[in-house]
C-alpha positions as CSV (number, residue, x, y, z in Angstrom):
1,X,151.1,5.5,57.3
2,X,148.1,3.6,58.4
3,X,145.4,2.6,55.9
4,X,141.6,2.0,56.5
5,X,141.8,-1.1,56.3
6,X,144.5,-1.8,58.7
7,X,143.1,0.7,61.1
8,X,139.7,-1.9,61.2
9,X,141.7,-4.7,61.7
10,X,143.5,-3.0,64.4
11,X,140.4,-1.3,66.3
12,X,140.0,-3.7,69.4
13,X,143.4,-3.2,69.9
14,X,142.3,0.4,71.3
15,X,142.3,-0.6,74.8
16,X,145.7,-2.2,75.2
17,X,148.4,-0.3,77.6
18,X,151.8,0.2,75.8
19,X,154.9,1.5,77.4
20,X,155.4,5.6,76.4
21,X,158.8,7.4,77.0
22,X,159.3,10.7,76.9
23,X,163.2,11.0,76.1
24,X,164.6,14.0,77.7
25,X,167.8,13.7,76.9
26,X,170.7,10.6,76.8
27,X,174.2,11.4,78.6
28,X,177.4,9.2,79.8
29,X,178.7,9.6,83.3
30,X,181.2,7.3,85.2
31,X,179.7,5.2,86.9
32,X,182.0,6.1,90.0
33,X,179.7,9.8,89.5
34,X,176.8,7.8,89.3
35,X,177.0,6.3,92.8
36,X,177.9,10.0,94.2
37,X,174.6,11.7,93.0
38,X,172.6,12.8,95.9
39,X,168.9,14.3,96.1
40,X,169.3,17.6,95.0
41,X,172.0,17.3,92.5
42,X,171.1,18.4,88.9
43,X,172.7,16.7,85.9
44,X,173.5,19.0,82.8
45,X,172.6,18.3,79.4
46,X,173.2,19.8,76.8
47,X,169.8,20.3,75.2
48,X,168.4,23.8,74.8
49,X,164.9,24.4,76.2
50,X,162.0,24.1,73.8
51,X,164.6,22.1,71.4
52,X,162.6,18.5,70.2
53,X,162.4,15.3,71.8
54,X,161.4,11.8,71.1
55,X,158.7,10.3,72.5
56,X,158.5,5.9,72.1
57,X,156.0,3.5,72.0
58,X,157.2,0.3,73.0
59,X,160.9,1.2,72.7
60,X,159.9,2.6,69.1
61,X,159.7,6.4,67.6
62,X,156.2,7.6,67.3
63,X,156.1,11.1,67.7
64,X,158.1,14.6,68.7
65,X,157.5,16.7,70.9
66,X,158.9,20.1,72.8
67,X,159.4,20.8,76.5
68,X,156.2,23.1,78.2
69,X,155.4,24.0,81.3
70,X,151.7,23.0,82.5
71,X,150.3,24.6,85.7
72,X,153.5,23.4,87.4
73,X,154.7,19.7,85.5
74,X,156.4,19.9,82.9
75,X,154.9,17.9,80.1
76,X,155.3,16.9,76.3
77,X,153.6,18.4,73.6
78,X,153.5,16.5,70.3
79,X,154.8,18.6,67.5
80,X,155.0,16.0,64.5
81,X,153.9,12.1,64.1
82,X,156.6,9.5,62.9
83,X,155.5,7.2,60.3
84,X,155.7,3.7,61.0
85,X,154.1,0.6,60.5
86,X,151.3,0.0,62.6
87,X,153.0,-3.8,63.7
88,X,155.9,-1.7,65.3
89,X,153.5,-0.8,68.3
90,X,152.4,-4.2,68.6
91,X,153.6,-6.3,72.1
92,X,155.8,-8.4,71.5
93,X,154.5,-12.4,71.9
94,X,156.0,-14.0,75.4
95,X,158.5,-17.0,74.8
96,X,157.3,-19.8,76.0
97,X,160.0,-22.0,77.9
98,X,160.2,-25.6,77.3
């Protein structure tokens, strides 16, 4: 968890954009299926509806959510937090070539 402190020292970072995944769900397929799929097709998981998913910041768990209906999207909403350090969310530096 997050203290005061590092919450102040952290503040101006408020603005920055970070990458956020909502992971439906992970399967394997050949890759000789892969280049079959057509528009239209529907791929099978074997997640139940409502059951949790992980959503990422950055590549990293944050939260969990559950699959809902809104209007007509389907969307996320986040059922629990996952602690972590705040530095996890943090971009990473570029390398600089040389």
């Amino acid at each position: 968890m997050t203290t005061d402190g590092e919450r102040s020292r952290l503040q101006h970072l408020g603005d920055t954009e970070v990458e956020a995944v909502v992971e439906l769900a992970r399967m394997r397929l050949s890759l000789g299926r892969a280049r079959h799929l057509r528009p239209g097709d529907v791929l099978v998981t074997d997640r139940l509806a409502g059951e949790r998913m992980a959503l990422r910041i950055n590549g990293v768990p944050f939260a969990e959510g559950e699959t809902v209906v809104l209007n007509t999207a389907m969307a996320c909403r986040v059922t629990g937090m996952v602690p972590l350090p705040v530095t996890a969310l943090l971009p990473t530096p570029a390398v600089q070539g040389g």
